[in-house]
C-alpha positions as a LaTeX table, in Angstrom:
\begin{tabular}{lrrr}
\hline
Residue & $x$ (\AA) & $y$ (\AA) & $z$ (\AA) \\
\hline
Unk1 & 0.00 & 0.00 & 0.00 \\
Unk2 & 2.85 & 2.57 & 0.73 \\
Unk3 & 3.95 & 2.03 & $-2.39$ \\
Unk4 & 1.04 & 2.83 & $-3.93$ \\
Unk5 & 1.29 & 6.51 & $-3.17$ \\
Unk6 & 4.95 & 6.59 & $-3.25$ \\
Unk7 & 5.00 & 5.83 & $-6.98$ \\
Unk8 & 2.07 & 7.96 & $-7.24$ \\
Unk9 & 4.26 & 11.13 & $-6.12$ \\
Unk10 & 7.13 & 9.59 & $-8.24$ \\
Unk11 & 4.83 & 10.02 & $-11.67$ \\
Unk12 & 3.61 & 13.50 & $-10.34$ \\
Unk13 & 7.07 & 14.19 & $-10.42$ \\
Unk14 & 7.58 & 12.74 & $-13.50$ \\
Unk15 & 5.10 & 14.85 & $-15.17$ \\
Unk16 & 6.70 & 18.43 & $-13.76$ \\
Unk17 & 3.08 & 18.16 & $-11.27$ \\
Unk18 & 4.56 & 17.66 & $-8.09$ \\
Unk19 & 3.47 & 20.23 & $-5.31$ \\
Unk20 & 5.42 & 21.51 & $-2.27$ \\
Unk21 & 5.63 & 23.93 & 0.47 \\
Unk22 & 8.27 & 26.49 & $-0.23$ \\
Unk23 & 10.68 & 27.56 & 2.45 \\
Unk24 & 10.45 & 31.44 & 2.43 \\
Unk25 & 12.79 & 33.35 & 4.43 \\
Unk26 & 10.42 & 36.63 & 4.79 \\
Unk27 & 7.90 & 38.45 & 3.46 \\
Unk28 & 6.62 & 42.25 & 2.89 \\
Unk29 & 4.17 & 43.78 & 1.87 \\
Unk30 & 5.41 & 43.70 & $-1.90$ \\
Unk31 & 8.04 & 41.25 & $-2.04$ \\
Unk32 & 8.98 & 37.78 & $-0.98$ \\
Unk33 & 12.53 & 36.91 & 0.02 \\
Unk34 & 13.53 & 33.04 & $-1.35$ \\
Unk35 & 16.50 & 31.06 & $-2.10$ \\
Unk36 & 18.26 & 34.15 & $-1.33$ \\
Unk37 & 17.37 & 36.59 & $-3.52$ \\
Unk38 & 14.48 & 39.34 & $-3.42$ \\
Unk39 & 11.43 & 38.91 & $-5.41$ \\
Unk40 & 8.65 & 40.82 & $-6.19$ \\
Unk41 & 5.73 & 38.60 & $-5.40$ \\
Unk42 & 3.05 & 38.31 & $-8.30$ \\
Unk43 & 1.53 & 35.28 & $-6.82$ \\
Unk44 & $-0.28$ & 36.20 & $-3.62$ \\
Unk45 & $-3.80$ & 37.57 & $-3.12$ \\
Unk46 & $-2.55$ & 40.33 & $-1.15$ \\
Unk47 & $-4.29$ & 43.02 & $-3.12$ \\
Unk48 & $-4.45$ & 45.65 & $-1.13$ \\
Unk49 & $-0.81$ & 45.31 & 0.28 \\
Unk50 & $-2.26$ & 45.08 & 3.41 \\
Unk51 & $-0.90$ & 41.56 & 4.56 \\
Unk52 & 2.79 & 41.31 & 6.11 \\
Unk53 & 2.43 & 45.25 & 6.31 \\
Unk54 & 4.26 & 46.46 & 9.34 \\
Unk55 & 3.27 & 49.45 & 9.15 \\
Unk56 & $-0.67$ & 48.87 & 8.86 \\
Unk57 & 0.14 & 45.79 & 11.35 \\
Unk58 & 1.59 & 48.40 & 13.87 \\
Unk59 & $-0.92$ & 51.05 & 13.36 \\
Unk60 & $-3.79$ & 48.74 & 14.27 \\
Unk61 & $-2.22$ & 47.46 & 17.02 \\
Unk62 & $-1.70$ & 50.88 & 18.61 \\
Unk63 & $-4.74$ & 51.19 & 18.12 \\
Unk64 & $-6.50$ & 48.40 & 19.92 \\
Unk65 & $-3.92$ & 47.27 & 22.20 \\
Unk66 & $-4.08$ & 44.27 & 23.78 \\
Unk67 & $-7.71$ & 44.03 & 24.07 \\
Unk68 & $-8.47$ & 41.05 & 21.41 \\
Unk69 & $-6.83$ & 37.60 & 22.37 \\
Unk70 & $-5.00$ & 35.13 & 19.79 \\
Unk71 & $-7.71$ & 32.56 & 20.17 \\
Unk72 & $-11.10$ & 31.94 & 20.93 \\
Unk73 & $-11.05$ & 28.57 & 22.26 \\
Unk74 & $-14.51$ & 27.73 & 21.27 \\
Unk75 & $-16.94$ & 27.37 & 18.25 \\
Unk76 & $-19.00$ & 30.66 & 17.91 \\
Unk77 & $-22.17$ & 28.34 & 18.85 \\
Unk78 & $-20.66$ & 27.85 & 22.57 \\
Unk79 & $-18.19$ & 30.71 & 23.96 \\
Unk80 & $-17.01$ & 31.78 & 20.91 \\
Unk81 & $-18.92$ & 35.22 & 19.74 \\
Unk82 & $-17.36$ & 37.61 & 21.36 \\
Unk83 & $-19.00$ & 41.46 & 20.55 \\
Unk84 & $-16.48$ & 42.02 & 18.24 \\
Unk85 & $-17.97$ & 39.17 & 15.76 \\
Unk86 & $-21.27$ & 41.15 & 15.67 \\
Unk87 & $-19.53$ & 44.56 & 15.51 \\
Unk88 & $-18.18$ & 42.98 & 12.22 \\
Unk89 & $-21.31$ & 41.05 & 10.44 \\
Unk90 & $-23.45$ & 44.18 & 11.66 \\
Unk91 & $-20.72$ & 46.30 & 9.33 \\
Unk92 & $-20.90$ & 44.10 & 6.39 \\
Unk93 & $-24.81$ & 43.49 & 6.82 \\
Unk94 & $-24.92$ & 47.49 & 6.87 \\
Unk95 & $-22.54$ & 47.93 & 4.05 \\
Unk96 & $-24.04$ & 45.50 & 1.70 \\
Unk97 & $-27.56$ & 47.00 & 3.41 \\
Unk98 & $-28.44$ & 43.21 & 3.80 \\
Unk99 & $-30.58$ & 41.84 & 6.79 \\
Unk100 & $-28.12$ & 39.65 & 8.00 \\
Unk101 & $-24.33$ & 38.11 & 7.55 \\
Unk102 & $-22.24$ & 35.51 & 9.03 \\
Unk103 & $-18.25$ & 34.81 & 9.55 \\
Unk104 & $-16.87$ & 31.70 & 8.09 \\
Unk105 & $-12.99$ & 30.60 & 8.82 \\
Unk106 & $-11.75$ & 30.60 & 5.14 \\
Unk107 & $-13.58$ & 30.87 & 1.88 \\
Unk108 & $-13.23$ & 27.21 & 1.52 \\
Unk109 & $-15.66$ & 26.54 & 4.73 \\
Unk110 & $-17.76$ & 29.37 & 3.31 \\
Unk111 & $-18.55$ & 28.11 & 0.13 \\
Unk112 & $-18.46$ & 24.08 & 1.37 \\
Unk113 & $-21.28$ & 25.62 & 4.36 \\
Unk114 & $-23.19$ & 27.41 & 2.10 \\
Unk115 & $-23.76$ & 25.07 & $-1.16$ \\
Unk116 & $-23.90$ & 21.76 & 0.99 \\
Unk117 & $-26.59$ & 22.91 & 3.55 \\
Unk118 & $-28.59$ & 24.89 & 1.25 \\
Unk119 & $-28.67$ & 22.51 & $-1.88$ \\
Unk120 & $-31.12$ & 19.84 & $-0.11$ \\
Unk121 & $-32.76$ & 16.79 & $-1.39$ \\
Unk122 & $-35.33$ & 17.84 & $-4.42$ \\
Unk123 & $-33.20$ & 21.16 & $-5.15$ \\
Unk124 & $-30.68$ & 21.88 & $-7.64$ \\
Unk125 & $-27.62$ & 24.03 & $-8.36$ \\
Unk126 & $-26.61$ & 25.75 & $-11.74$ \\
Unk127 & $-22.76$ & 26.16 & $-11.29$ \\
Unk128 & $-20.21$ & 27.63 & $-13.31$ \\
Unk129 & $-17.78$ & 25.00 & $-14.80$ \\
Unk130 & $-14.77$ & 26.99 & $-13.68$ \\
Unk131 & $-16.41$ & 27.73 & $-10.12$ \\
Unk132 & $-13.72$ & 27.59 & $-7.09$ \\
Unk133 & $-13.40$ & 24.15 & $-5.86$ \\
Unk134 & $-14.73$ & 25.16 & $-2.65$ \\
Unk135 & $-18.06$ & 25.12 & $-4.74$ \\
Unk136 & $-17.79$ & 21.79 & $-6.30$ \\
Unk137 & $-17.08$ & 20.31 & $-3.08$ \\
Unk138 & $-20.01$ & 21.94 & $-1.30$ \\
Unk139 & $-22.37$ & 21.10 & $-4.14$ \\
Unk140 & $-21.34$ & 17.31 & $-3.96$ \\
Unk141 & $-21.65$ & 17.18 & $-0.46$ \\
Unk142 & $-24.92$ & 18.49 & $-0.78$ \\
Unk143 & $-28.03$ & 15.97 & $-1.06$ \\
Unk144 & $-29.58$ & 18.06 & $-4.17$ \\
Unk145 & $-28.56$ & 17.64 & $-7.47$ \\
Unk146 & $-25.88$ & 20.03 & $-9.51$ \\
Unk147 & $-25.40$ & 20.82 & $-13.06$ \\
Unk148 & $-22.16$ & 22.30 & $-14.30$ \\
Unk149 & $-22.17$ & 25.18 & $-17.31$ \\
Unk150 & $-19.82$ & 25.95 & $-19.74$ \\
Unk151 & $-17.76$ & 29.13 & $-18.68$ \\
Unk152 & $-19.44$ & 32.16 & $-18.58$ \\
Unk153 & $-22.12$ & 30.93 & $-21.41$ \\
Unk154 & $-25.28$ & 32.05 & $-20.78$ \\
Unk155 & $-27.07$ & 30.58 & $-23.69$ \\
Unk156 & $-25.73$ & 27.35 & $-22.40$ \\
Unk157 & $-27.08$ & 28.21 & $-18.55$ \\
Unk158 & $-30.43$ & 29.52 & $-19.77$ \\
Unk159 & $-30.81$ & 26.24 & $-21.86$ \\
Unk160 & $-29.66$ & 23.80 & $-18.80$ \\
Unk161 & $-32.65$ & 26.08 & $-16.84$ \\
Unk162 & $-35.30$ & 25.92 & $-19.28$ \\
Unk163 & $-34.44$ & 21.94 & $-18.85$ \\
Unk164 & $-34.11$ & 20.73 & $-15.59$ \\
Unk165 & $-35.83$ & 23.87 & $-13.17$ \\
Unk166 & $-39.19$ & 22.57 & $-13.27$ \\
Unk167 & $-37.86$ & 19.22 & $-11.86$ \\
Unk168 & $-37.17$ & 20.71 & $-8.84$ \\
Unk169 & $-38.15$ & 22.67 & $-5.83$ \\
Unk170 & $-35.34$ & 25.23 & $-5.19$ \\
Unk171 & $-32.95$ & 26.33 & $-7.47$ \\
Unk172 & $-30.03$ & 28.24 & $-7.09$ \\
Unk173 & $-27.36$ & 29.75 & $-9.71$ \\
Unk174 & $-24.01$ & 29.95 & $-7.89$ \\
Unk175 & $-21.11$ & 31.66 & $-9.71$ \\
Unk176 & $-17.61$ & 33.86 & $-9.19$ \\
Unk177 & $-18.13$ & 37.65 & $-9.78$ \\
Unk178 & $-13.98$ & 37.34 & $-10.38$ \\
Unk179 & $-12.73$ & 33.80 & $-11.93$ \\
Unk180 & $-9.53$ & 33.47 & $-10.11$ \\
Unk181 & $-7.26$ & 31.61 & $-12.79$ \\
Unk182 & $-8.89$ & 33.61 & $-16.07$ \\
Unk183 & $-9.30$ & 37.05 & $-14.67$ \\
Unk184 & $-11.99$ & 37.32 & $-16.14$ \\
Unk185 & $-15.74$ & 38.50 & $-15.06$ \\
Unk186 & $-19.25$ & 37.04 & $-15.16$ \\
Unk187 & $-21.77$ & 38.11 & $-16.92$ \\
Unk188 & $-23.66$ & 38.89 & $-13.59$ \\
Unk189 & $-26.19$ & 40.89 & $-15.56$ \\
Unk190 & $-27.59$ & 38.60 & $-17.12$ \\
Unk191 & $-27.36$ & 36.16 & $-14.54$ \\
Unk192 & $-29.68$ & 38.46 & $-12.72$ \\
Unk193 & $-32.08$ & 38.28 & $-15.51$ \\
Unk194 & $-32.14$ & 34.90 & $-15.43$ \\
Unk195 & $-32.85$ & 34.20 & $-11.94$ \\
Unk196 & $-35.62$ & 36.46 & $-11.98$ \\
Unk197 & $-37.25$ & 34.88 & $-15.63$ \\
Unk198 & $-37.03$ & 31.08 & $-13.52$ \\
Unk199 & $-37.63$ & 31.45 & $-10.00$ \\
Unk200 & $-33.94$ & 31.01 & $-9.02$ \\
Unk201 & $-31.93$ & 32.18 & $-5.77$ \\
Unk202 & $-28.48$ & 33.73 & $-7.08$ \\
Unk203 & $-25.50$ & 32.93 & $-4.70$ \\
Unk204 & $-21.72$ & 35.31 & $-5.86$ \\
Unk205 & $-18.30$ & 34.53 & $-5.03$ \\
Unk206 & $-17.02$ & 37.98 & $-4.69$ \\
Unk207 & $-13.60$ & 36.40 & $-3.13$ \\
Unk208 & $-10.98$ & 38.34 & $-5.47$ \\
Unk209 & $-13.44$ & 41.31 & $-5.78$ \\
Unk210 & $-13.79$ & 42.18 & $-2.62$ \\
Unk211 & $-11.86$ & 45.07 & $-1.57$ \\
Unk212 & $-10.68$ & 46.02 & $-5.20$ \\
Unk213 & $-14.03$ & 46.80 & $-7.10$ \\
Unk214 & $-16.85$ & 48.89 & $-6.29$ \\
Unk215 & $-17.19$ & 52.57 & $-4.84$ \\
Unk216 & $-16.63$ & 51.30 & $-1.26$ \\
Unk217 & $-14.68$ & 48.26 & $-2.50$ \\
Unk218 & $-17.67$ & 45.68 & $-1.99$ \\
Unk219 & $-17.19$ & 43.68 & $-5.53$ \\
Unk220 & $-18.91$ & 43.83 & $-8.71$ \\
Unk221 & $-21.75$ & 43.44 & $-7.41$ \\
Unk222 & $-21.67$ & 47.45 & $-6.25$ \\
Unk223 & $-20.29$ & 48.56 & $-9.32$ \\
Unk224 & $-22.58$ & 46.89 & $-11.08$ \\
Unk225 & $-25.83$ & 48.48 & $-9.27$ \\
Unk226 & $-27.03$ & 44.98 & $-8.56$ \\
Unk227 & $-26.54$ & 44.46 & $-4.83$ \\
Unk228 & $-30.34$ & 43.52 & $-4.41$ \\
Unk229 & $-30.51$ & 41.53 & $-6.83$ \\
Unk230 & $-28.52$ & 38.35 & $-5.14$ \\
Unk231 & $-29.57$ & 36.29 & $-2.75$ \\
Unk232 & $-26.19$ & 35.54 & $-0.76$ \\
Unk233 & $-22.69$ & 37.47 & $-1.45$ \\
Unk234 & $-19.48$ & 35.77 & $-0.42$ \\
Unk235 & $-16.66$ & 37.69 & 0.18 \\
Unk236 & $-12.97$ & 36.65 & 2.19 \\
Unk237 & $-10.70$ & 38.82 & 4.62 \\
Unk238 & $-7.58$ & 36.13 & 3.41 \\
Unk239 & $-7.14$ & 38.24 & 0.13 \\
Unk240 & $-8.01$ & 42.29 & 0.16 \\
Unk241 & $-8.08$ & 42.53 & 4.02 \\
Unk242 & $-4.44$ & 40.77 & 4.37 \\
Unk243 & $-6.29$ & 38.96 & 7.67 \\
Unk244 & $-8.03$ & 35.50 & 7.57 \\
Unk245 & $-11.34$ & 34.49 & 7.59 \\
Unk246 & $-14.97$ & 34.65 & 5.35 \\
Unk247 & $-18.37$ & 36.17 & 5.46 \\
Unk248 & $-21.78$ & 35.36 & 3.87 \\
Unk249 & $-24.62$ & 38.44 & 3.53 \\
Unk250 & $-28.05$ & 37.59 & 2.64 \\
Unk251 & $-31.27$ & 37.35 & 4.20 \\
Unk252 & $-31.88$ & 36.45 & 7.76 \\
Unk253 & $-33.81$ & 33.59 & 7.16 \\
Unk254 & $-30.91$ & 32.07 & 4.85 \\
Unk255 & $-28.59$ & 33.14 & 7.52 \\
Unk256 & $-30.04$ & 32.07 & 10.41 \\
Unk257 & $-30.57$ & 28.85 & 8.25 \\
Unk258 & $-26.61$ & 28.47 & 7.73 \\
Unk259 & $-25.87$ & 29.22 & 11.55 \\
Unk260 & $-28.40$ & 25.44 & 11.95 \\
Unk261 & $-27.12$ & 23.34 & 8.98 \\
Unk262 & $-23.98$ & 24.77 & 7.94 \\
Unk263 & $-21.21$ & 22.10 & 9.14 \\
Unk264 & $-18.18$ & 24.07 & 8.51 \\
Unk265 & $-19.58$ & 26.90 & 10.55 \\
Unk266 & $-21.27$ & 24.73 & 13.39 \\
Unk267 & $-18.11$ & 22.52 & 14.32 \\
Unk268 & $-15.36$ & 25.02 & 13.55 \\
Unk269 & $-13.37$ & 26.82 & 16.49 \\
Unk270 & $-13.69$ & 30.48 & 15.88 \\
Unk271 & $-11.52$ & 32.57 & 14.34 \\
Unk272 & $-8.84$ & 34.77 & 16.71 \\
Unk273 & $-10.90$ & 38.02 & 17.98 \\
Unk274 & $-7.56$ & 39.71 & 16.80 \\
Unk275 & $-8.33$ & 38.67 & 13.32 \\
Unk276 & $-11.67$ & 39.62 & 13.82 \\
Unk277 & $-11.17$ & 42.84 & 14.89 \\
Unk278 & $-8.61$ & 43.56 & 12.44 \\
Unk279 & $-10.55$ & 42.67 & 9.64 \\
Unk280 & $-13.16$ & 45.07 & 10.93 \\
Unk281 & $-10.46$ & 48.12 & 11.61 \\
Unk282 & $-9.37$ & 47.58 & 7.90 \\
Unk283 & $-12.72$ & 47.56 & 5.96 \\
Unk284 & $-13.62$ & 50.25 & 8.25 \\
Unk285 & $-10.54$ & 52.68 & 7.95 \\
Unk286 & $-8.08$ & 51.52 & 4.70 \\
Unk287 & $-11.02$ & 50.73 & 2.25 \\
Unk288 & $-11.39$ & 53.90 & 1.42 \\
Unk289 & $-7.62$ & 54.52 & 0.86 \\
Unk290 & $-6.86$ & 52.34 & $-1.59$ \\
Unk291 & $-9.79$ & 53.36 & $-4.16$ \\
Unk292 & $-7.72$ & 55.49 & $-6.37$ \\
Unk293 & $-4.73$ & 52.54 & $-6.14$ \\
Unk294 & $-7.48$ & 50.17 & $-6.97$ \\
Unk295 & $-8.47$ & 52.11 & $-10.40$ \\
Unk296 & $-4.73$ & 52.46 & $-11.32$ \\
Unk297 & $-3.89$ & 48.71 & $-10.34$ \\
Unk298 & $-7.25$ & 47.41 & $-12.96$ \\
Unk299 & $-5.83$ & 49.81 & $-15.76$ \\
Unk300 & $-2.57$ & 48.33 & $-16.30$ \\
Unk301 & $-3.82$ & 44.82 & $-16.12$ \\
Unk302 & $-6.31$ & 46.17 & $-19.19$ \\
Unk303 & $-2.95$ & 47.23 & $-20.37$ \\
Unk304 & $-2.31$ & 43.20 & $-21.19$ \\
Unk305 & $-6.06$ & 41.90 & $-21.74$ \\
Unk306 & $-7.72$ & 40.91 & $-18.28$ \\
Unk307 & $-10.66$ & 42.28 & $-16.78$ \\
Unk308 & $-9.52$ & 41.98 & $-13.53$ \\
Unk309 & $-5.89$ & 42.47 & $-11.36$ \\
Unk310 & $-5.45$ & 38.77 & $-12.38$ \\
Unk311 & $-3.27$ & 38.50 & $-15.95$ \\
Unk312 & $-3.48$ & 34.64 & $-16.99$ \\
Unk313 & $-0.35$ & 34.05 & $-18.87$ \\
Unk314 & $-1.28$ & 30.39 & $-20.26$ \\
Unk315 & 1.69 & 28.29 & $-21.51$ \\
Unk316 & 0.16 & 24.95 & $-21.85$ \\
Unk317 & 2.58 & 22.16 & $-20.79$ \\
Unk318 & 3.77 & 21.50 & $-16.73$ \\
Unk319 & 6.97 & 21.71 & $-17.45$ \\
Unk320 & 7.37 & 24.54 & $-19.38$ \\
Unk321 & 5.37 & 26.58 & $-17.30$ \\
Unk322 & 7.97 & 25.15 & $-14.35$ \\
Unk323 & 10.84 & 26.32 & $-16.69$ \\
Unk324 & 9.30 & 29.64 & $-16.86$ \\
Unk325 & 8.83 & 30.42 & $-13.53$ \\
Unk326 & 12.32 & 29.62 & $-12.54$ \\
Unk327 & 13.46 & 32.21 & $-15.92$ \\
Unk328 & 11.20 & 34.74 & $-13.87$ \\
Unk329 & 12.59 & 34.11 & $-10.48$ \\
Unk330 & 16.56 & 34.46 & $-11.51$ \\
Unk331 & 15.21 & 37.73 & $-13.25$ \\
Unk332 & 13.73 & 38.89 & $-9.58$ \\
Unk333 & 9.82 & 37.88 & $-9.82$ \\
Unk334 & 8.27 & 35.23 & $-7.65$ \\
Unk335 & 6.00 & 33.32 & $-9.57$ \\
Unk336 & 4.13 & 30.44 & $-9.42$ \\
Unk337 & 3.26 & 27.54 & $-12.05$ \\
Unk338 & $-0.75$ & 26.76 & $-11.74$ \\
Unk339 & $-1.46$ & 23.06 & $-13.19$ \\
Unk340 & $-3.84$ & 20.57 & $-13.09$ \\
Unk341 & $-6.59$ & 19.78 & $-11.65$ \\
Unk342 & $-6.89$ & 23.97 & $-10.44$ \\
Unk343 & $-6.93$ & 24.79 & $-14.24$ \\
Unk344 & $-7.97$ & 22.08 & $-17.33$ \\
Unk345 & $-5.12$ & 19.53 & $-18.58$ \\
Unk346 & $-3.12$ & 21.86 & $-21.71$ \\
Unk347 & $-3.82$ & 25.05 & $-20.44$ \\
Unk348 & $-1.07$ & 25.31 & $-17.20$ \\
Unk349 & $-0.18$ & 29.14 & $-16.88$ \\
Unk350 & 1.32 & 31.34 & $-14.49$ \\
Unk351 & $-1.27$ & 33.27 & $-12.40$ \\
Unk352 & 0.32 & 36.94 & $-12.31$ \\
Unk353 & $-1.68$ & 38.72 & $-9.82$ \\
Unk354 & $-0.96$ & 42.06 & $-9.13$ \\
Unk355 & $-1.60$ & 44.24 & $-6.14$ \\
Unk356 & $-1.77$ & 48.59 & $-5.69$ \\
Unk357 & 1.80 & 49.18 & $-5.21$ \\
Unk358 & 3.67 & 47.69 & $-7.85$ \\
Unk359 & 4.28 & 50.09 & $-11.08$ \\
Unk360 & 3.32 & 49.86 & $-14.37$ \\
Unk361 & 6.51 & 49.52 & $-15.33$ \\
Unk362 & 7.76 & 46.80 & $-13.23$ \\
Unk363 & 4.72 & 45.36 & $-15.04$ \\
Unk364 & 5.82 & 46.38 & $-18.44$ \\
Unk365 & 9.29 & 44.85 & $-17.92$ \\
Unk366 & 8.09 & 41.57 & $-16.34$ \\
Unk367 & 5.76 & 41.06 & $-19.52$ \\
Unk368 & 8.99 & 41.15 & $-21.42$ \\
Unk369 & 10.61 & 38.97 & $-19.74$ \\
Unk370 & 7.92 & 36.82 & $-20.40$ \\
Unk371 & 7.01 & 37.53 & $-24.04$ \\
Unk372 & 11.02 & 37.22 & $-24.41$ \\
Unk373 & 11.19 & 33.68 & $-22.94$ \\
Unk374 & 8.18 & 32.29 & $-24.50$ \\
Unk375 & 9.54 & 33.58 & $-28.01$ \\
Unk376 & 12.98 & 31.66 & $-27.43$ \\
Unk377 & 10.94 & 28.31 & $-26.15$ \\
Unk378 & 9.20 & 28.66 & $-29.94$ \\
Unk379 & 12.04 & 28.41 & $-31.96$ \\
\hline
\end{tabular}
């Protein structure tokens, strides 16, 4: 039997699709310092710069003290909602003018809660083939059925509904406002539309939205006008905030419904009040900061095609995507080589995801590194 998964790691290897855990030395807010050398790091979510920030980190805590512990030693259905918790879902419940919302641990345990307790037995789900796995996971946990859509088609959703929605009692349409591999952006308009035309609840992913689009930096939701529209908005602290930790917003009943069935949230230790309270003192007093930053960071990913902060630059094999990364890191960039299964078999890439300090041309001169190395691997 231990063979079994030895040889399995050996043919991962094999196949330049081997994962590990990299041994960083330190971090900033901007760069990452490996194998000796300083990088600038295009492959975290830290949009905002806020993460590994000392002087944000140092700011907040001068400003809170010690009041908030490092643990909370309890789920948040026995000791573990502390004010703080509801000082924090009442902000996002106000911001998103929503009845209710609710803290998850990670976006993972969000999306797993939300799809698996919702989707129940005679219901179905309408999910975007490229959804986070976080979805898929939830949806298969679930006891209703799913259905998977091409990317971002919506003559291929609205066919799949006309099909299948009178089968079933609930049905929800559950997609990213941000796809976090492509870059690129649902067509939540017409989403909309459709849930309305058949009777469907509309759960967004706003993970890699949050914080960087929209007047107060609440996703594309806000800057889209459509806020009312959907049912439940999902957003993380792990990426824009720089802390740790998830939320839901919705109505109460669908919230109150989570805090009964949701698994992930029920049996989970809570979060750290310091994150907590952290994540709170950010939204509250950065957001509106880094608005201008935001604007400036989205135009010079235009610059190179993507909707978003997040510039696919798709290869195709493992092992030249590998190659290229380690081109990029002995040229001073830290990037990462994204494989199978998180993207489809052909189309590895390196994820370049940029945040509101780095220039437009440190940009401009990575892309030719890139454009330069890809040229000589042609010929």
């Amino acid at each position: 039997m231990y063979n079994e998964y030895k040889n399995f790691l050996d043919e991962l290897k094999k196949k330049s699709h081997l994962r590990d855990l990299k041994n960083f030395e330190d971090k900033d807010e901007k760069n990452i310092y490996y194998r000796g050398k300083k990088l600038l790091n295009l492959s975290s979510n830290n949009y905002l710069n806020f993460a590994d920030n000392e002087k944000i980190t140092k700011e907040f805590l001068d400003t809170v003290g010690y009041k908030y512990s490092l643990g909370s030693a309890s789920s948040r259905l026995l000791t573990g909602t502390l004010p703080v918790y509801k000082e924090l879902e009442s902000l996002l419940s106000g911001l998103y003018k929503k009845e209710a919302a609710l803290i998850f641990n990670s976006g993972y345990h969000a999306n797993v809660g939300i799809s698996s307790a919702l989707n129940q037995k005679g219901d179905v789900i309408f999910s975007d083939k490229l959804n986070h796995a976080s979805i898929i996971d939830g949806m298969r946990l679930s006891e209703g059925k799913f259905f998977r859509f091409p990317h971002n088609n919506m003559e291929a959703l609205e066919h799949l509904i006309k099909r299948e929605r009178e089968n079933y009692n609930n049905a929800f349409i559950i997609t990213e406002s941000v796809f976090s591999m492509d870059g690129d952006i649902a067509d939540l308009e017409k989403i909309v539309e459709l849930k309305k035309k058949y009777n469907c609840y509309l759960i967004i992913d706003e993970a890699h939205a949050f914080g960087v689009f929209g007047e107060n930096g609440l996703g594309i939701a806000e800057s889209l006008g459509i806020i009312d529209d959907i049912d439940l908005i999902v957003g993380t602290f792990g990426k824009s905030v720089g802390s740790m930790g998830a939320f839901v917003v919705g109505s109460k009943v669908f919230i109150d419904f989570l805090i009964n069935k949701s698994r992930p949230f029920i049996f989970s230790t809570a979060l750290p009040p310091i994150c907590i309270a952290f994540s709170k003192w950010v939204i509250e007093h950065k957001f509106p900061e880094t608005r201008q930053k935001c604007q400036r960071m989205l135009s010079i990913a235009k610059k190179f095609g993507s909707e978003s902060h997040i510039i696919p630059v798709i290869v195709g094999g493992n092992k030249e995507t590998v190659d290229l990364c380690e081109i990029l890191f002995h040229n001073g960039y830290f990037t990462l080589p994204i494989r199978p299964p998180t993207v489809p078999t052909g189309t590895s890439r390196i994820r370049l995801s940029l945040t509101c300090e780095i220039e437009e041309e440190e940009v401009n001169l990575l892309m030719e590194k890139i454009n330069a190395s890809l040229l000589v691997k042609q010929k």
